[in-house]
C-alpha positions in Angstrom: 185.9 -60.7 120.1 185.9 -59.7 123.9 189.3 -58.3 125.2 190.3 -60.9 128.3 193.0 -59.1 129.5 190.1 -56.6 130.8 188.1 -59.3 132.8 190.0 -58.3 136.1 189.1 -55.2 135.5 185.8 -55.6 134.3 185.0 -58.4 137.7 186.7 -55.2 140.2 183.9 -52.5 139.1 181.3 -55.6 139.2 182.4 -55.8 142.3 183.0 -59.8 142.2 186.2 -59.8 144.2 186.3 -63.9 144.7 185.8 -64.4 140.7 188.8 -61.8 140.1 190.8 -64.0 142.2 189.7 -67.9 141.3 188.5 -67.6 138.1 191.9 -68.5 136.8 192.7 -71.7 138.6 188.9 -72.5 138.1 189.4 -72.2 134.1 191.9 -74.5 134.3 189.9 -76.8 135.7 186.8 -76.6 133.8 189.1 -76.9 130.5 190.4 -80.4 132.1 187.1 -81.5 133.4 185.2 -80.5 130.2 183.3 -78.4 131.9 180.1 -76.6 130.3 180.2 -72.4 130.6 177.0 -72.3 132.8 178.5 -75.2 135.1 181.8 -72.7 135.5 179.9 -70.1 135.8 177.8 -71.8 138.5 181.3 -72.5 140.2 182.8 -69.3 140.2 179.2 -68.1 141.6 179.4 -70.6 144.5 183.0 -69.2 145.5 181.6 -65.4 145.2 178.9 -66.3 147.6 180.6 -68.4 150.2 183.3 -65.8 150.5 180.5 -63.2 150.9 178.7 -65.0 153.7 182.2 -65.7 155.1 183.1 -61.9 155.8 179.6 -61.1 156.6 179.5 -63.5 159.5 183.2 -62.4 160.3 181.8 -59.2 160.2 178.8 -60.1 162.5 180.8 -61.5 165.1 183.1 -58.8 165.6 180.3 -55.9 166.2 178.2 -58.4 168.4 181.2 -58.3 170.9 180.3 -61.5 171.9 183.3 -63.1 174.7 185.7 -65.4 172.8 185.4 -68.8 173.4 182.5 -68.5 175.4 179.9 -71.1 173.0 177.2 -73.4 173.9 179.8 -76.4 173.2 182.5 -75.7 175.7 179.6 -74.9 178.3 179.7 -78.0 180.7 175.7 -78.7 180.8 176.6 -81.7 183.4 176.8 -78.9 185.9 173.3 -77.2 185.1 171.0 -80.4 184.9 169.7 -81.8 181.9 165.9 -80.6 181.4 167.9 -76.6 180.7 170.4 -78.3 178.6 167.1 -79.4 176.3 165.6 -75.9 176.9 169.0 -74.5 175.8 169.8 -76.5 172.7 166.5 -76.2 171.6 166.8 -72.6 171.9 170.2 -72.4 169.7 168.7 -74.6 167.2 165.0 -73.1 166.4 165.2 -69.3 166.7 161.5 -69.0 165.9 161.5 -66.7 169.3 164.0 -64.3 167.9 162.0 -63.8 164.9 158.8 -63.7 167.4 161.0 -60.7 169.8 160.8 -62.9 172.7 162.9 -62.6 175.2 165.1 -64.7 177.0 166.2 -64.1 181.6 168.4 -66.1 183.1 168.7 -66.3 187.0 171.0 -67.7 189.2 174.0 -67.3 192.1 177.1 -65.4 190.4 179.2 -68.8 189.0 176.4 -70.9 187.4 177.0 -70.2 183.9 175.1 -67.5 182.7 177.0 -65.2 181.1 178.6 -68.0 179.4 175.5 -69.5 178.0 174.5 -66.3 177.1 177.2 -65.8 174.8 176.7 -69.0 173.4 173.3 -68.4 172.1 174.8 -65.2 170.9 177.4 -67.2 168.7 174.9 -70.1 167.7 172.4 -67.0 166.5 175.2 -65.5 165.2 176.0 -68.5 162.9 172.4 -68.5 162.0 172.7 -65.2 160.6 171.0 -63.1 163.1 173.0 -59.8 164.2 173.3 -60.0 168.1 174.7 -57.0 170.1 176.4 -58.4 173.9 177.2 -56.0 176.7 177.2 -55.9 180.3 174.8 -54.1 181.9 177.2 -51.6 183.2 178.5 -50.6 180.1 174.9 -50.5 178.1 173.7 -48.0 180.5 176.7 -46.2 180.8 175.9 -46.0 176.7 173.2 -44.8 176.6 173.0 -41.9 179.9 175.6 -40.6 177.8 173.5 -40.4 175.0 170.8 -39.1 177.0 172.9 -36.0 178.1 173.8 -35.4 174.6 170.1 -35.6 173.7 170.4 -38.6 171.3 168.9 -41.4 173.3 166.2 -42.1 171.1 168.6 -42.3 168.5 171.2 -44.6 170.7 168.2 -46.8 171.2 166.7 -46.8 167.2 170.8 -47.9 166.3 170.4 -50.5 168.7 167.0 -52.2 166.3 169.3 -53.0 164.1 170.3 -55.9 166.3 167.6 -58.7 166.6 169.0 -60.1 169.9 170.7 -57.5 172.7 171.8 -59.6 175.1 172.3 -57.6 178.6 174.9 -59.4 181.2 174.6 -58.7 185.2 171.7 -56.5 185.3 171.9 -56.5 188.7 175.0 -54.8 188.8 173.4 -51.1 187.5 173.3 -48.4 190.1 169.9 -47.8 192.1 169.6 -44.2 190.3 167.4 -42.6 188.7 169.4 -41.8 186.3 170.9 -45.2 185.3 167.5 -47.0 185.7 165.6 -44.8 183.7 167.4 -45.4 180.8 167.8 -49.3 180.9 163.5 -48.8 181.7 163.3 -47.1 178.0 165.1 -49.6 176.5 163.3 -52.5 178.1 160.2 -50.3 177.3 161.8 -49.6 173.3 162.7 -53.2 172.6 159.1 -54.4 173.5 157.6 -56.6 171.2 160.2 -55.4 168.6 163.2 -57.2 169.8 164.7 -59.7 172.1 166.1 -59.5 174.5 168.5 -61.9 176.6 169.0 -60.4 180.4 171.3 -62.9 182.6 170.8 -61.1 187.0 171.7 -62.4 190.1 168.5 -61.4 191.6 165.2 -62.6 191.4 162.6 -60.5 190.4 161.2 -60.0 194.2 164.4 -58.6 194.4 164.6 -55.8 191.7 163.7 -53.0 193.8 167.1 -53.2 194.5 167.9 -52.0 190.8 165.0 -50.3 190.0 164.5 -47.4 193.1 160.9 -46.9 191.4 158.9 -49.8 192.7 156.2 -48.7 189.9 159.1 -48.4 187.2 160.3 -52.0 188.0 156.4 -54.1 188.1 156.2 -51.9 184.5 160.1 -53.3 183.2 159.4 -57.1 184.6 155.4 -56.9 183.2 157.4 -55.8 179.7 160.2 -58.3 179.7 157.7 -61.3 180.8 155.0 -60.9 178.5 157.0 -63.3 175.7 159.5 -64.7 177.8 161.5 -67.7 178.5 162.8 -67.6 182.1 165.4 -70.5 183.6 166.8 -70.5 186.7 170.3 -72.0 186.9 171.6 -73.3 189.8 174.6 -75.6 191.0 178.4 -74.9 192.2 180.3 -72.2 190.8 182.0 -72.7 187.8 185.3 -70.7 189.1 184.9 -73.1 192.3 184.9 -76.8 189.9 188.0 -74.8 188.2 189.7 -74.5 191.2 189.3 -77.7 192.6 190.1 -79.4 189.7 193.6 -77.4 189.7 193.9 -78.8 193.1 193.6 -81.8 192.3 195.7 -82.2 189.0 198.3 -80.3 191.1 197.6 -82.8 194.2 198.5 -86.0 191.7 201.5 -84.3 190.1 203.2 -84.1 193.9 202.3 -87.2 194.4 203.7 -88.8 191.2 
């Protein structure tokens, strides 16, 4: 006859955390429903594995350093037009071009949004179970020079595969030097046809010579990061400007009240 005051032990080295801690009120339960053993067995599995996917995603979201709040449902579309709110939604809803390593570049003035629906795909792919990596551009390259100098680049940029979607805000902000640009070119250059990438700039591409001080370094980056590539081009008022105005206003009608 099998010993149940050993079962929490027994469900700790099985590692079945959940079951050690529901299996209780769950037997009660099945003993007042009548249930079968496989159908509370089944039941106790279902808890184990929802808690699992639970912390994994938990998990997920905290390394992807995604900003909080920043998801596709709090992004006002109105402001963008509605043929890229289709483009964008069907983006977060079939990521058969993550799985393809295709990549994703957003243009536009500073203001329009794209940071912000960057991060939303981010979460959306996130909640798909897809492990996304978000960084400014700044930072990335910052990253991985100091990898470089250490002489573990190429393993800075094999950790980063682990990530099917980099997503790499304000590229235009990098430093026209050789030293910066040659490292963001190796991981453009890395990540081809392996990974996405999603790249928000304020620049267009005629104007990348600006980042890239190698005129033949930046035709090779945009050639690589085209190939399999959605590109939109936001446009429209600032975001920060609407904020302010509507401030103005609200503050306006609370004088005059």
């Amino acid at each position: 006859m099998p010993d149940t005051q050993t079962l929490p032990l027994l469900l700790r080295q099985l590692r079945l955390p959940t079951v050690a801690a529901c299996w209780p009120q769950l037997e009660t339960r099945a003993q007042a429903e009548g249930w079968s053993l496989p159908q509370t067995l089944a039941a106790l599995c279902e808890h184990e594995l929802a808690e699992r996917e639970r912390r994994r995603l938990a998990r997920h979201l905290k390394e992807a350093r995604l900003p909080v709040g920043k998801t596709l449902d709090s992004f006002e579309f109105g402001a963008i037009g509605a043929d890229h709110r289709r483009q964008l939604t069907a983006l977060a809803g079939n990521s058969q071009w993550v799985d393809q390593a295709h990549n994703l570049l957003l243009f536009g003035p500073s203001g329009v949004g794209k940071s912000h629906v960057a991060a939303g795909l981010g979460h959306s792919l996130v909640d798909q179970g897809y492990r996304v990596r978000y960084a400014t551009a700044s930072s990335l390259v910052q990253e991985l020079q100091a990898a470089k100098q250490a002489l573990r680049l190429s393993d800075a940029l094999t950790k980063l595969d682990k990530y099917s979607v980099l997503i790499i805000d304000d590229i235009g902000y990098v430093k026209r030097s050789e030293a910066e640009t040659s490292v963001l070119f190796e991981l453009i250059a890395h990540r081809y046809e392996s990974g996405s990438l999603i790249i928000t700039a304020n620049q267009p591409f005629s104007a990348w010579d600006s980042i890239f001080p190698d005129s033949m370094m930046a035709v090779a980056a945009i050639d690589r990061l085209v190939h399999h590539a959605t590109l939109l081009e936001l446009s429209g008022e600032s975001y920060r400007k609407r904020a302010y105005q509507r401030q103005r206003r609200g503050e306006q009608t609370a004088s005059s009240e």
